[in-house]
C-alpha positions as CSV (number, residue, x, y, z in Angstrom):
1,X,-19.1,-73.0,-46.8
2,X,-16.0,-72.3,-48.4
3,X,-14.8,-70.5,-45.6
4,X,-15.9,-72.7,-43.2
5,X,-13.5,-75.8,-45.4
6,X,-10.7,-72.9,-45.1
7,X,-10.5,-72.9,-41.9
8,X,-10.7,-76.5,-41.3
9,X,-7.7,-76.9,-43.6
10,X,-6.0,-75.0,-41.5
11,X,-6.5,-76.4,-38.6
12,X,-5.3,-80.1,-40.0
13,X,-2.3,-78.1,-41.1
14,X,-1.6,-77.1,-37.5
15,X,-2.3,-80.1,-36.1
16,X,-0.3,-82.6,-38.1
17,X,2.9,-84.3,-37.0
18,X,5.2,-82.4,-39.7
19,X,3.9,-78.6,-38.2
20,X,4.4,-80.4,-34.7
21,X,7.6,-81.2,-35.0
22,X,8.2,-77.7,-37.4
23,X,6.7,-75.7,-34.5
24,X,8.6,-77.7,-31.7
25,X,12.4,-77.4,-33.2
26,X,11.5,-73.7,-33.1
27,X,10.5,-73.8,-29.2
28,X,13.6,-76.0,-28.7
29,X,16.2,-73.7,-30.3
30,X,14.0,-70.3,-28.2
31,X,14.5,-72.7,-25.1
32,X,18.6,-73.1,-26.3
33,X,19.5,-69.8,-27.0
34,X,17.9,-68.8,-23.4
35,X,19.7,-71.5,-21.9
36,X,23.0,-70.0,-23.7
37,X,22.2,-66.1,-22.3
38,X,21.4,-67.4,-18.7
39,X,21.5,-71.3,-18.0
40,X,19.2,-70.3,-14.5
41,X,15.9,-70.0,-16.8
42,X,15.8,-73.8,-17.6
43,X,15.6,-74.5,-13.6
44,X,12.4,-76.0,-12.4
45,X,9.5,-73.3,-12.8
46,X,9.1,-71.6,-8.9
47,X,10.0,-68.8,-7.4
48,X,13.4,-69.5,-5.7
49,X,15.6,-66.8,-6.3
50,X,18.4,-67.3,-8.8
51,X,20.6,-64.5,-7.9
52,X,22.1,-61.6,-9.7
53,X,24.5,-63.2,-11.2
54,X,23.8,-66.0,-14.3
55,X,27.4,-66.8,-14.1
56,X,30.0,-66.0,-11.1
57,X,32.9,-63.9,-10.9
58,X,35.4,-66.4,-9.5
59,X,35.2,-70.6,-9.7
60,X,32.9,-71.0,-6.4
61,X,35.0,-72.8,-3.8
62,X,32.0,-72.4,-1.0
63,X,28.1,-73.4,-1.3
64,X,27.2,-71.7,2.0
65,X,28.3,-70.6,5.3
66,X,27.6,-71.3,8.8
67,X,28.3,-68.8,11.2
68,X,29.2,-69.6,14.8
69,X,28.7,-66.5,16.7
70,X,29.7,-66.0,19.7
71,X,28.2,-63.2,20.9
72,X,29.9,-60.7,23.7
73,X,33.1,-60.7,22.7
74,X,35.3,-64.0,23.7
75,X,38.4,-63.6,24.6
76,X,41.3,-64.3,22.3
77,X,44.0,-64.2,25.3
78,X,41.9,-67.2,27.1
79,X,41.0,-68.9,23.8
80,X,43.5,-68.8,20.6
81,X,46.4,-65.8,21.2
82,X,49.0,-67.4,24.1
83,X,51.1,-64.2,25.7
84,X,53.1,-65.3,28.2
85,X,55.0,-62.0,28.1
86,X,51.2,-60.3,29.4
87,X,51.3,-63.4,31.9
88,X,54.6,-62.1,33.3
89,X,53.1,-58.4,33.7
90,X,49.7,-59.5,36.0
91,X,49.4,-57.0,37.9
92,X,51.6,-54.3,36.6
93,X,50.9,-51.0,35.1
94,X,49.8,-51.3,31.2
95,X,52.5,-49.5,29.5
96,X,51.4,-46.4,28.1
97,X,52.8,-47.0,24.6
98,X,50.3,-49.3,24.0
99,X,47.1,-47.5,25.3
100,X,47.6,-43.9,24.6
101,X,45.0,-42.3,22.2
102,X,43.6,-45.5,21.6
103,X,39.8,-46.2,22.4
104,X,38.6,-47.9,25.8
105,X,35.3,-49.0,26.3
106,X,34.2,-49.0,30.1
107,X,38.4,-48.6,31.7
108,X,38.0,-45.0,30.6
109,X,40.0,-42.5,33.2
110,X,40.8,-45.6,35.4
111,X,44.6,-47.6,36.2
112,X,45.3,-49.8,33.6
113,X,47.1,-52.6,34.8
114,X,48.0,-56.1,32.9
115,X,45.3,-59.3,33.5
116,X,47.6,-62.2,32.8
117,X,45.8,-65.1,30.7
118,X,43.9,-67.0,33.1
119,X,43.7,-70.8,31.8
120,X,46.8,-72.4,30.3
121,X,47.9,-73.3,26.1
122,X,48.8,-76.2,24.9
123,X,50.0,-77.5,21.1
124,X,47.4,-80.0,19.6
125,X,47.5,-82.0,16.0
126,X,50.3,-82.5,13.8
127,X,50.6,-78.4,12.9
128,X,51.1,-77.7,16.7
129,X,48.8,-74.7,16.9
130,X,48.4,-73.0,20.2
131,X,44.8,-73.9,21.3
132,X,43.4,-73.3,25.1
133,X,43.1,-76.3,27.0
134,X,39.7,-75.1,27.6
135,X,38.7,-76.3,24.3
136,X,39.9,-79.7,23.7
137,X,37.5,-80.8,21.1
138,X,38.1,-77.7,19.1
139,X,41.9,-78.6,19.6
140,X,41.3,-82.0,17.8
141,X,40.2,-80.4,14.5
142,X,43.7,-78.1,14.7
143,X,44.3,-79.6,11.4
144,X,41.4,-78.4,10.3
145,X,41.0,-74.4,11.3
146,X,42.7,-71.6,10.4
147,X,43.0,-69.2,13.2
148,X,43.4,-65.5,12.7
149,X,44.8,-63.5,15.4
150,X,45.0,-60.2,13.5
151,X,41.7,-59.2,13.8
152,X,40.4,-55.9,13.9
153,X,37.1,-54.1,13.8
154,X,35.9,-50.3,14.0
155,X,33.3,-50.4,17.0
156,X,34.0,-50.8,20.7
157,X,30.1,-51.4,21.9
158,X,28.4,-54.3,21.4
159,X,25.3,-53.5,19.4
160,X,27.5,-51.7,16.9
161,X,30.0,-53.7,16.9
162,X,27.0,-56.5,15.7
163,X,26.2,-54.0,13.2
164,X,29.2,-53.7,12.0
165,X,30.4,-57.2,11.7
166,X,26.7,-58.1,10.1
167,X,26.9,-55.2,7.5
168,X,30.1,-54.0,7.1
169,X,28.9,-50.4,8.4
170,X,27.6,-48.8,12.3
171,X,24.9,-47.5,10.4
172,X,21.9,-49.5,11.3
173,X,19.5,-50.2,8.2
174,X,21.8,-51.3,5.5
175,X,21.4,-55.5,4.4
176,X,23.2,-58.1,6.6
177,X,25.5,-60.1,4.9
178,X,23.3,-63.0,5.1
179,X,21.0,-60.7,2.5
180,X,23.7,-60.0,0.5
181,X,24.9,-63.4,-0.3
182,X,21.2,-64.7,-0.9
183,X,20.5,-61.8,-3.1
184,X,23.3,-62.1,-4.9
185,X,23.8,-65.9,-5.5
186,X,20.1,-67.2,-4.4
187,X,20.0,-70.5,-2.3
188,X,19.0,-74.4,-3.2
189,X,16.7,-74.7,-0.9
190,X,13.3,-75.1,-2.6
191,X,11.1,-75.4,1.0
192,X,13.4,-73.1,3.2
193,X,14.4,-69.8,3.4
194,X,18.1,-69.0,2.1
195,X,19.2,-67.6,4.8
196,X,18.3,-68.6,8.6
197,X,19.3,-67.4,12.1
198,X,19.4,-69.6,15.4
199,X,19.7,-68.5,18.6
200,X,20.9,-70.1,22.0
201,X,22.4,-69.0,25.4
202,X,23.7,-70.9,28.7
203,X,25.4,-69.7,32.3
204,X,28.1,-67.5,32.7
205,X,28.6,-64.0,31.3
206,X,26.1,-61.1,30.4
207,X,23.6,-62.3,28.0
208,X,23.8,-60.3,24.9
209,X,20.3,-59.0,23.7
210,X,20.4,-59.5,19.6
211,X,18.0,-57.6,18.1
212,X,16.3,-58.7,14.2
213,X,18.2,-55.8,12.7
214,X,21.2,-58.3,12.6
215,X,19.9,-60.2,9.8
216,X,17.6,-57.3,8.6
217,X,17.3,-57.5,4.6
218,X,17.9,-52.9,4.7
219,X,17.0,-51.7,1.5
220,X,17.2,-55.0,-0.3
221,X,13.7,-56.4,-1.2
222,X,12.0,-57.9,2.4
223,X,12.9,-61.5,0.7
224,X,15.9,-61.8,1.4
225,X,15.7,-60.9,5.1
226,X,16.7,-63.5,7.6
227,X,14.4,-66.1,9.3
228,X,14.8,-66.6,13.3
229,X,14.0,-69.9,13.5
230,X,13.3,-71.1,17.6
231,X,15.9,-73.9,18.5
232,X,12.9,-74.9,21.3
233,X,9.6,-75.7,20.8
234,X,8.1,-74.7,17.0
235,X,11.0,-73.6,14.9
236,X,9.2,-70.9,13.5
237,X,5.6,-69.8,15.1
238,X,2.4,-69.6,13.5
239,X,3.6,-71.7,10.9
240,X,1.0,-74.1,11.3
241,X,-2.6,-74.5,10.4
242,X,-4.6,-72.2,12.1
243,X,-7.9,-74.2,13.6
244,X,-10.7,-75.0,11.1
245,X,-8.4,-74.2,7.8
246,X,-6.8,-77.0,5.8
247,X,-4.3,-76.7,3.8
248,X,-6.1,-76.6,0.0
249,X,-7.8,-73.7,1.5
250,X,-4.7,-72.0,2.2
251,X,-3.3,-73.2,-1.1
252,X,-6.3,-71.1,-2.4
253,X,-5.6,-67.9,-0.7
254,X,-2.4,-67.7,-1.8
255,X,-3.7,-68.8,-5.3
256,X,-6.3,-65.7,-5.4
257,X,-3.9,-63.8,-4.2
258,X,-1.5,-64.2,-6.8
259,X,-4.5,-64.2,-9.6
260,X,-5.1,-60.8,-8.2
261,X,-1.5,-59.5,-8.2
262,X,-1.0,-59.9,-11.8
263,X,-5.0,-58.2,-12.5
264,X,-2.5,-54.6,-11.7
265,X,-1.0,-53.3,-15.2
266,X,2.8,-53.8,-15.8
267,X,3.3,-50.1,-14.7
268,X,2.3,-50.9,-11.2
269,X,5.4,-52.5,-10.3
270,X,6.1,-52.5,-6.4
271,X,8.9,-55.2,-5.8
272,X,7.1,-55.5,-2.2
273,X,4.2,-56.9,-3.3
274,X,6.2,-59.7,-4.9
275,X,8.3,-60.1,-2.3
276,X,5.4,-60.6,0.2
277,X,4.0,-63.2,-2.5
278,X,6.8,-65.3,-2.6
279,X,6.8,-65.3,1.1
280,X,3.6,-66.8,1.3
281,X,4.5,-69.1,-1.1
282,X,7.6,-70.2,1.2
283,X,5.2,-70.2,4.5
284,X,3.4,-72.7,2.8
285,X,6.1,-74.9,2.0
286,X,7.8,-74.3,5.0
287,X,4.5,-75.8,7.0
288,X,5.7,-79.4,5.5
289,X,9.6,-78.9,5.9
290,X,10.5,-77.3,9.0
291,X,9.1,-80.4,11.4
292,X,10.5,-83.0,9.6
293,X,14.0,-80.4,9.7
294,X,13.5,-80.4,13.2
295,X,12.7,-84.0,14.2
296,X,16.1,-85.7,15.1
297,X,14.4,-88.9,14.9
298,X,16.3,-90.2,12.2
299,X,19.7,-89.0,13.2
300,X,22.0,-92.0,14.2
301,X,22.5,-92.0,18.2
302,X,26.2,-91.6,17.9
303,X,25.5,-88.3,15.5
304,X,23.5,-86.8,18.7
305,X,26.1,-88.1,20.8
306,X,28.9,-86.5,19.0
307,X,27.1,-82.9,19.1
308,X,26.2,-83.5,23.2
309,X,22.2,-83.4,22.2
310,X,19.2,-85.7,22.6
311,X,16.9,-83.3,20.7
312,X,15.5,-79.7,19.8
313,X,16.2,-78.9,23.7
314,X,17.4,-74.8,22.4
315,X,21.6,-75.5,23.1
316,X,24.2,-74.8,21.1
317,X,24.8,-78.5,20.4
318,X,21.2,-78.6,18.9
319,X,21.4,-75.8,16.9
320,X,24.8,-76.7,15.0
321,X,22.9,-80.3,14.4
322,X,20.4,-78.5,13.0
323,X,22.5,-75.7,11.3
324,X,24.0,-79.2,9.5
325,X,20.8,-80.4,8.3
326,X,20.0,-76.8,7.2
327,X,22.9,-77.0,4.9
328,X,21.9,-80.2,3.7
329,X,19.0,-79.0,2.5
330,X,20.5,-76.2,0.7
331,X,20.2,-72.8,2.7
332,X,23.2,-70.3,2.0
333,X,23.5,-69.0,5.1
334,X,23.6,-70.2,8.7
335,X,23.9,-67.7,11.4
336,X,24.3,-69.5,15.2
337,X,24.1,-66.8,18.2
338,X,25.1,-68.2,21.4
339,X,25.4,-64.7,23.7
340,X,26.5,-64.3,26.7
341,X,30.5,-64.6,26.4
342,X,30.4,-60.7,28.0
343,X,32.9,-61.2,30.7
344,X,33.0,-58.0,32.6
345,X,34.0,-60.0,35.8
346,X,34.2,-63.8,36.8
347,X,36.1,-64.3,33.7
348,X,38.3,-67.5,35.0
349,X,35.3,-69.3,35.9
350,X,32.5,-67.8,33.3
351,X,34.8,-68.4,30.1
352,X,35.6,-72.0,31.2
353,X,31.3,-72.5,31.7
354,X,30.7,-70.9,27.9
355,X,34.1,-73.0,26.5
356,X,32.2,-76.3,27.8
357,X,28.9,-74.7,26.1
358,X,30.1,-75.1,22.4
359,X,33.7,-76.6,22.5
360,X,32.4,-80.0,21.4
361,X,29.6,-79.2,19.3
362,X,31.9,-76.6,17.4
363,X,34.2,-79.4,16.0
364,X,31.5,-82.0,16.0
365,X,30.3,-79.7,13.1
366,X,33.5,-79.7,11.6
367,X,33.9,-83.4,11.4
368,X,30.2,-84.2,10.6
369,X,30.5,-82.1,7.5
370,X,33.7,-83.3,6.8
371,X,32.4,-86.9,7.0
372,X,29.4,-86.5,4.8
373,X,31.8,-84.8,2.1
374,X,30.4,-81.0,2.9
375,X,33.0,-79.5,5.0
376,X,35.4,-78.9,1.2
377,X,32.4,-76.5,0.3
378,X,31.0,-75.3,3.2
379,X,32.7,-72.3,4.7
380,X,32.8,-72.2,8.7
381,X,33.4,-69.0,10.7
382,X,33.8,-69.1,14.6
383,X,34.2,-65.8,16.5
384,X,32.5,-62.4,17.9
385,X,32.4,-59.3,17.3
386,X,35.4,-58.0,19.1
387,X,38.0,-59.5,21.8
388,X,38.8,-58.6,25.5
389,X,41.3,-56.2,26.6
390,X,45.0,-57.4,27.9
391,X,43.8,-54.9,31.2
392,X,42.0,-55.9,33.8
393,X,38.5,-54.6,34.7
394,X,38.5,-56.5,38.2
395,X,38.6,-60.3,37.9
396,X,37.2,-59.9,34.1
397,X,38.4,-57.7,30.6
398,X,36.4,-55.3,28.9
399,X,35.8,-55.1,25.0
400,X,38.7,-54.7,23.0
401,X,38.8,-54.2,18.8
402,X,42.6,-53.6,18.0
403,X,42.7,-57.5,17.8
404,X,41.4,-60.4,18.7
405,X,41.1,-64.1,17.2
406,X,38.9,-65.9,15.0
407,X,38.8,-69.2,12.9
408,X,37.6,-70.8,9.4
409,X,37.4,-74.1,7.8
410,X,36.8,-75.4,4.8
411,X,35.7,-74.5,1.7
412,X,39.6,-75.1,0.8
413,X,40.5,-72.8,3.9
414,X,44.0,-74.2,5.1
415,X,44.0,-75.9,8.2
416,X,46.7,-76.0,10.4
417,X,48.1,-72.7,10.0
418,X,47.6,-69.6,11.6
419,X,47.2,-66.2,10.0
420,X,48.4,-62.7,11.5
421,X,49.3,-61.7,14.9
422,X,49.4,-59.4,17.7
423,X,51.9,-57.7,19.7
424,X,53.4,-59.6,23.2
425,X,50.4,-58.3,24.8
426,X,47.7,-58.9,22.8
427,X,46.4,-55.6,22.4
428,X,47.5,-54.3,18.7
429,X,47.4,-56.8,15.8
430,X,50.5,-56.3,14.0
431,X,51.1,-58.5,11.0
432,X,49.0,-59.0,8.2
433,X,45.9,-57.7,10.0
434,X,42.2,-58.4,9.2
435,X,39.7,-56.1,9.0
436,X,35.7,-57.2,9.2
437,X,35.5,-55.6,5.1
438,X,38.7,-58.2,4.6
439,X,36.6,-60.7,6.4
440,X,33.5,-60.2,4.4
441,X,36.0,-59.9,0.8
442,X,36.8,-62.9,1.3
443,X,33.5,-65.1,2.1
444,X,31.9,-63.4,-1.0
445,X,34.9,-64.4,-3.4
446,X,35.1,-67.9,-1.6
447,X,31.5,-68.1,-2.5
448,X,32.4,-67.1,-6.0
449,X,31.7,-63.1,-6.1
450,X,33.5,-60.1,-7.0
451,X,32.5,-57.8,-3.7
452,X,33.1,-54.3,-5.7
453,X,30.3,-56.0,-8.3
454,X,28.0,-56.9,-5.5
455,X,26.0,-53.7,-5.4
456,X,22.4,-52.3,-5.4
457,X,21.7,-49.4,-6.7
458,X,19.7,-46.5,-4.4
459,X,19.0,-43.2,-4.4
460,X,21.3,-42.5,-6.9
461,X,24.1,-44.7,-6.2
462,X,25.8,-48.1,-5.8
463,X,26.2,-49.8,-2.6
464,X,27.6,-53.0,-1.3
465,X,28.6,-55.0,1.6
466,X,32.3,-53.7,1.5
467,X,31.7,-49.9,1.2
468,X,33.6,-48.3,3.4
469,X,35.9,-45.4,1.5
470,X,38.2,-44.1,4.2
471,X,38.8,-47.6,5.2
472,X,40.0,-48.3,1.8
473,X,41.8,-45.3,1.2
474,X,44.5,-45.9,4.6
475,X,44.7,-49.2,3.6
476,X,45.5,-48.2,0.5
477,X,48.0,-45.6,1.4
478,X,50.0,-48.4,3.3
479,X,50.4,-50.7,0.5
480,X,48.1,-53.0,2.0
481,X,45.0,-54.2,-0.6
482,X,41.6,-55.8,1.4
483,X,40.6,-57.4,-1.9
484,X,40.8,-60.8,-2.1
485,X,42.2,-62.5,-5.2
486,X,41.3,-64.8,-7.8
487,X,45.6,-66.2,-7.6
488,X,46.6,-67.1,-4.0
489,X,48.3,-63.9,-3.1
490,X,51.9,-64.4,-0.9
491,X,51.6,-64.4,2.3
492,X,51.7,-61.3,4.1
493,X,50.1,-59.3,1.7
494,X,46.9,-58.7,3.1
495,X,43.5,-60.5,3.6
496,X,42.3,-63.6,4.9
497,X,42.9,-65.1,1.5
498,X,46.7,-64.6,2.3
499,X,47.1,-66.8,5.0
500,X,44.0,-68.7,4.9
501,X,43.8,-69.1,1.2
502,X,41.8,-71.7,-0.6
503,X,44.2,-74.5,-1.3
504,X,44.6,-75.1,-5.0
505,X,48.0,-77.6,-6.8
506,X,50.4,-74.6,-6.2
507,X,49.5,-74.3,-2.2
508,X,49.0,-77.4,-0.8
């Protein structure tokens, strides 16, 4: 008996108000002192990904990227880089100065003589940057882009040349930088993945055949790997209930499963198995999401009229509607193929055909994010993965790497200006030039990361998305530096960030 009133003392004891509020101070000031050591914890209780990182490296200017990639190689001396010096020269020998002991993709051992730009410049907006009058829609956000000319990239064939603008390396197998930046930052999205690929093509050029390993995941866990969603038909397949299963019984599964997962002991620890959890966990909230992502139903007709689209009908239009409302919705990174700009021959007529293809859905992106307030953090890369030659290869150019144009905007990017150059031809960039590691610098410190303290450790060592030593080291050697910095460097002394800089009091 007296044992029995002992122990019913003590539960009034832990049950009254006084050892309530006594016992809920102390779970407050645990709960405090975690949110001090990594604010992240007190987030809602799933499993999105939190990144790395509990606080960033540099104040975050960008809150995703979208990608346009055009896939092939475009060419710069038909789109953005005006040589009317190269224009002068159609049909004459290529002077050797330029070519000798460089590399030449298919031209190898034949006459090289000068392909004169085939469609004519103009100036548009108030900064008067050269813009082809192929793309006139692009030429009304002029204001708004930041062309670089300058350029340059390490592989002259085009599934390395993916590989290396993707990953920074020709070695297939490492992470994508898609990965990178979603396992190094996480994503908002709580119902999509973090980072997402779409895919389109249309008439004109060699279709370009993209393979997975472009947004692969490599040695990072399978999570972060990029999702192919379909721009036609379902967006992502099998993603909705199979016949005769409803969803609670799904919710089940995937339940069990996870009761089962954490039956193993805490020395069984394969990061897989998680990884393959959580991805069932997004499946299943992807299965309410992704059709009401892909129903344009509620877009306003002059929104569809402005990207060229009526609906999911698998264009380029649709997808950079789409790659908008993916943003909204928080996914980190946006990766648009459109892929067949390959123009090996037919080039005066094909480029015009793919130039019609995105021109106007390209800067109805631009405006529509700029509109809705997104464009100032959302970063906007347009380009491929390497140029065309200033030679001729019969009526079309073959793939060139020693420079060739791209643009950006926003995420404080400076419109209206125009970084780097190349020489009166167009072959050699020769001020301030780019290279794809400077290109992928500066996204991760737009995006608020150090890119030498973006690293995962295997086999012994750290790697990253930037590695590339001998690169560094000639760079080095020539006074240049690829990193980008947390002042707005001068201009001229390297990077994107030098003539594309975020704008801040002392720039504008």
């Amino acid at each position: 008996m007296h044992l029995l009133t002992n122990d019913l003392d003590a539960m009034r004891e832990r049950f009254t108000r006084r050892a309530f509020l006594r016992r809920g101070g102390t779970g407050l000031g645990a709960l405090a002192l975690a949110a001090l050591a990594d604010p992240r914890r007190l987030l809602a209780a799933d499993d999105r990904w939190r990144g790395v990182f509990p606080t960033l490296h540099f104040p975050q200017r960008a809150k995703r990227i979208i990608h346009l990639y055009q896939a092939g190689g475009p060419s710069h001396l038909e789109l953005f880089d005006n040589k009317p010096r190269l224009g002068q020269m159609d049909g004459q020998p290529m002077p050797e100065s330029f070519t000798k002991g460089q590399p030449i993709a298919q031209l190898q051992g034949k006459a090289l003589r000068c392909f004169g730009p085939q469609h004519s410049f103009q100036r548009w907006g108030r900064s008067g940057q050269e813009i082809s009058t192929l793309l006139p829609h692009i030429g009304s956000i002029a204001d708004e882009i930041c062309i670089v000319r300058s350029l340059q990239t390490e592989q002259i064939n085009h599934d390395p040349a993916h590989t290396f603008m993707n990953t920074g390396t020709q070695i297939s197998g490492r992470p994508s930088a898609g990965s990178w930046i979603w396992y190094g930052i996480g994503a908002d999205a709580e119902d999509l993945p973090g980072f997402v690929v779409l895919t389109s093509h249309g008439r004109g050029g060699q279709m370009q055949p993209i393979a997975a390993r472009q947004w692969h995941s490599g040695f990072l866990p399978s999570r972060f790997q990029g999702v192919h969603f379909r721009s036609k038909g379902d967006a992502v397949l099998y993603l909705r209930d199979p016949d005769g299963v409803t969803r609670p019984q799904q919710r089940d599964v995937i339940d069990a499963v996870a009761a089962l997962t954490k039956t193993q002991p805490d020395w069984v620890d394969d990061p897989e198995v998680s990884a393959r959890l959580s991805q069932y966990e997004m499946a299943f909230r992807m299965q309410t999401a992704v059709p009401a992502l892909t129903d344009f139903a509620d877009e306003p007709r002059h929104v569809l009229e402005s990207y060229g689209v009526l609906g999911m009908d698998g264009s380029f239009g649709a997808n950079c509607l789409l790659a908008r409302r993916l943003a909204e919705r928080g996914v980190r990174f946006i990766q648009l193929y459109h892929r067949d700009w390959d123009n090996h021959s037919r080039l005066k007529a094909d480029i015009a055909i793919k130039a019609k293809e995105v021109d106007q859905a390209s800067a109805a992106l631009v405006k529509d994010l700029k509109q809705r307030g997104m464009l100032e953090d959302t970063l906007v890369i347009w380009g491929g993965e390497f140029g065309r030659t200033p030679m001729a290869q019969g009526d079309g150019r073959d793939h060139h790497i020693k420079g060739f144009s791209i643009w950006l905007a926003g995420a404080g990017i400076r419109g209206g200006i125009t970084h780097g150059a190349t020489d009166e031809l167009g072959y050699m960039a020769v001020e301030d030039v780019v290279s794809v590691h400077d290109l992928h610098a500066t996204m991760l410190y737009l995006l608020g990361l150090d890119h030498t303290r973006l690293t995962f450790k295997l086999a012994g060592r750290d790697f990253r998305l930037t590695e590339a030593p001998a690169c560094w080291a000639r760079r080095k050697r020539r006074g240049r530096t690829p990193l980008p910095r947390t002042k707005p460097p001068r201009r001229g002394t390297g990077g994107p960030s030098a003539g594309c800089r975020p704008t801040s009091p002392r720039s504008t």
